[in-house]
N, C-alpha and C positions, 0 to 999 in steps of 0.2 A: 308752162311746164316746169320750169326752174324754179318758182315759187312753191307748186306744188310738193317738188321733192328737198325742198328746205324745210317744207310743214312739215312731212314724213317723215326726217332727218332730228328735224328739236322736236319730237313728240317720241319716235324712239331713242334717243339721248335722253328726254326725262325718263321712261320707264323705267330704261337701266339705273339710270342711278336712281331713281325711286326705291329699286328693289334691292339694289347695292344699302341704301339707305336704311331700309327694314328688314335687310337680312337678321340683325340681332336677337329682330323676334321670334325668328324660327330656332335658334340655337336655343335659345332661352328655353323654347318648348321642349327640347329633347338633350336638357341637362343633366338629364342624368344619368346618360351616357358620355362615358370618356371622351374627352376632345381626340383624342388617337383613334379611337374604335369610332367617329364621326369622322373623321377624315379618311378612313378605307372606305365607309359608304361612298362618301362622296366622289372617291374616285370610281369604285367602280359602277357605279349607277351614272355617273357621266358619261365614262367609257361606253357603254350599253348606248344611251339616249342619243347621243354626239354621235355614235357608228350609224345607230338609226335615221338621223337626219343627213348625212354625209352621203349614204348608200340609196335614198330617195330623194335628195337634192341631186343626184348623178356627177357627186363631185370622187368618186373612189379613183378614177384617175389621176386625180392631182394625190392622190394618196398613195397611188403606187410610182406615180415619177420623182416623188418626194424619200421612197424608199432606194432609190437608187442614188439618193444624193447622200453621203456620207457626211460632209460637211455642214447641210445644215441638220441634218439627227443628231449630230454630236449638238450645235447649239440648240436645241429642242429639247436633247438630254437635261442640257442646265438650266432651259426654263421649265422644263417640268420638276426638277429639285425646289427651283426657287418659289413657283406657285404653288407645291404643295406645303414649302413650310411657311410659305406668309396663308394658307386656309389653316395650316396648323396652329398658327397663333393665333391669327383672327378666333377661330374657336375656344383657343384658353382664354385671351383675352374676354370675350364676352363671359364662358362657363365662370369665371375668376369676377367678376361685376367691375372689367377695367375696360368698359365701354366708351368712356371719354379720351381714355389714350387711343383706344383702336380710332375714334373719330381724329383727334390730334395728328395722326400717322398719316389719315387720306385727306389731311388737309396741309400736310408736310408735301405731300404725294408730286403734287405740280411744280414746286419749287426744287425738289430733289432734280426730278425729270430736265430740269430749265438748267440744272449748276450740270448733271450727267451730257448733257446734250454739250456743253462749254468742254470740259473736262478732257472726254472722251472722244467724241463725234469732231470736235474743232469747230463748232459755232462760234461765231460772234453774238456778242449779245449787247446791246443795248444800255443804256444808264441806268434807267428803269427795271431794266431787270436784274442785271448786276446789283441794283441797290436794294429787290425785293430778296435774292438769294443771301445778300450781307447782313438785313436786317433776323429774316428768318434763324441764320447762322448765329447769330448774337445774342437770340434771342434765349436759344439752348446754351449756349458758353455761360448765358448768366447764372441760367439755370444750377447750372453744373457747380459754377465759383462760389454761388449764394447759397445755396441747398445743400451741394453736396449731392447730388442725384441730377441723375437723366434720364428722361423719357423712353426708355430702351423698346418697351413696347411699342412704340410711336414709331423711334428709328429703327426698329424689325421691320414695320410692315412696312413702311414707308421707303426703307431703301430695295429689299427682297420686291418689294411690285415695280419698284423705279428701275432697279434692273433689269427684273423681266419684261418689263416694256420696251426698253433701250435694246433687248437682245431679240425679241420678237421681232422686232423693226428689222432690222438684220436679215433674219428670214423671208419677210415679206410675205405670208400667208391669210388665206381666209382663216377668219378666227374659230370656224368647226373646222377645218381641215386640219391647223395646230394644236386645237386642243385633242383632236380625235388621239394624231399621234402621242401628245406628253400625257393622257390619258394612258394610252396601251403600253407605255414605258413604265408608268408608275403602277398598271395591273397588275403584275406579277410578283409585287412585292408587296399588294394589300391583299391579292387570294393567300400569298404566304402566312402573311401576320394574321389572316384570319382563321388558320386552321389551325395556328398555335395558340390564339388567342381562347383565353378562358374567365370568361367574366358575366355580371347576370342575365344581360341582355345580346350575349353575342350568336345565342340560338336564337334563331328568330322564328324559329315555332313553340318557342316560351313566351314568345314576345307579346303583347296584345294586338291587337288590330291598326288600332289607331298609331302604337308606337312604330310598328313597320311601316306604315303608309309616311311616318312622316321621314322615318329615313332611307324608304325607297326615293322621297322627293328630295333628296339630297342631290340628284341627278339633275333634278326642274331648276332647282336653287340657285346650280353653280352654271347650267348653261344659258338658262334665257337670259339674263342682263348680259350678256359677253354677245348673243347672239344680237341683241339690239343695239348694243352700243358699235359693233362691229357695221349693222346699218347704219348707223347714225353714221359713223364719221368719214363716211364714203357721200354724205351727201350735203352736211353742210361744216363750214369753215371752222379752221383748228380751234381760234378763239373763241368762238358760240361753245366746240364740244367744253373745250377745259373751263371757261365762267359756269356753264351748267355743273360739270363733275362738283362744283360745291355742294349740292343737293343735298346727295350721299349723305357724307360727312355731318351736315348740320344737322339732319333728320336724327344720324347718330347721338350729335351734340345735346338734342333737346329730349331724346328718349330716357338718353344715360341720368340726365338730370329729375327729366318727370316722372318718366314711369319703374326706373331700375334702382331708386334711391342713394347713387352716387352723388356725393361733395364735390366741390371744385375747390380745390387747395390752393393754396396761394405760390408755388412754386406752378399748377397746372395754369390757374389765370395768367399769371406772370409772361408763360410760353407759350398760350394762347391769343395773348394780347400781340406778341412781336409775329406771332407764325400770320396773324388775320390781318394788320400791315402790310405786313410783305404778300399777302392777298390780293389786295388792295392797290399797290405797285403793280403789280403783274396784269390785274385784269385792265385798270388804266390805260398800262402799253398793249394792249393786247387792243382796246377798241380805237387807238390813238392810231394805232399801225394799220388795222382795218379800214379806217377813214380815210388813211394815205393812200390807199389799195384802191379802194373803189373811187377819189377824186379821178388819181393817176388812169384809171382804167375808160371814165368819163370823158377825159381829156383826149385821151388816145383813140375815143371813139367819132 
């Protein structure tokens, strides 16, 4: 039984990031619509979909003893700011052909999460990892010193999800139950925008068939990898999920390069080369410490 929900576990862990991975292709489709006016779809077609499965998953009770908690709505308020503006970027990022940095940011993603966890949380952290966060850090400083430029797009996305995860954590929620809520926070301020909004595709009884369909699926887009990745990491160990979350990113890496006509500049290699290092550190201690785990567990058996 425990084998089998480890299989279930890294088979929904790939999908999500599979689909995290080829989200670009869907924006790509529906550029030419504003990255703003895609991000109210997106929230309110989640809102809908997410209410949908919450209310026949028979989870609306955790969503009404969640309403009598103040304290974490208020931090739910700032994850929902902070995920809508790292979809806000991610969007221009792609709409703007800066697909390689959006990949660079969720490959920053895990190293952020590892220095936030030290920072904040008061973890200890290991040599290994200590030296994959110094390296990654160093890597951007060079950046900066030699170039004269910084990956901004990178460190947008990269810290706005590293902090909404560090503040998620916090709350402790099923991931439809949280997004249901930071969905209906952000409702009311994209039915707003959208009744002021005046642009060509914002009726969507102008719209075509096919362009509505794809931003009704704005909804599909943003919940199923949250909803798989949310199985996944209930079933199998930290290390497995975060070596996998590279997927993502790389499938970004190789799209931006093959199919979206994107360069890789020599300031971007430079800070790709130290961020995939400090990768590298990370996952090492990550199967190094697993190893210890399951001797130590052997032993004790």
């Amino acid at each position: 039984m425990p084998n089998t929900e480890a299989r279930k576990g890294t088979l929904y862990a790939i999908s999500a990031y599979l689909m995290w991975g080829f989200a670009p292709l869907y924006f790509k489709a529906i550029a030419s619509v504003a990255p703003d006016e895609i991000l109210m779809h997106r929230v309110i077609w989640s809102f809908f979909l997410v209410s949908a499965l919450v209310w026949f998953g028979g989870r609306m009770a955790e969503v009404r003893a969640l309403l009598r908690q103040p304290k974490k709505l208020g931090i739910l308020t700032l994850t929902a700011l902070l995920v809508g503006a790292n979809w806000l970027i991610f969007i221009w990022a792609v709409a703007n052909d800066h697909v390689l940095d959006a990949s660079l940011g969720y490959f920053i993603n895990p190293l952020l999460s590892v220095a936030l966890g030290m920072l904040v949380l008061g973890e200890r952290l290991g040599r290994l990892q200590l030296l994959a966060v110094g390296v990654a850090a160093f890597g951007v400083v060079v950046q900066l010193i030699q170039y004269g430029s910084v990956p901004w797009i990178s460190l947008a996305l990269a810290g706005s999800f590293g902090i909404y995860g560090l503040l998620r954590k916090q709350v402790n929620l099923q991931a439809s139950t949280g997004l249901l809520v930071e969905t209906a926070i952000l409702l009311p301020l994209a039915l707003v925008y959208w009744t002021l909004l005046d642009s060509p595709t914002s009726d969507l009884s102008s719209n075509s068939l096919s362009l509505n369909l794809l931003l009704l699926a704005a909804g599909i887009v943003t919940t199923l990898p949250l909803l798989a990745f949310s199985a996944a990491a209930i079933r199998i160990p930290l290390y497995l999920l975060g070596m996998l979350q590279y997927i993502g990113p790389s499938i970004m890496f190789v799209m931006a390069l093959s199919l979206f006509g994107e360069t890789l500049s020599a300031p971007q290699l430079l800070t790709f080369g130290f961020i995939w290092s400090a990768l590298l550190l990370l996952s090492f201690d990550g199967i190094k410490k697993a190893r210890h785990k399951r001797r130590a567990l052997k032993q004790a058996a």
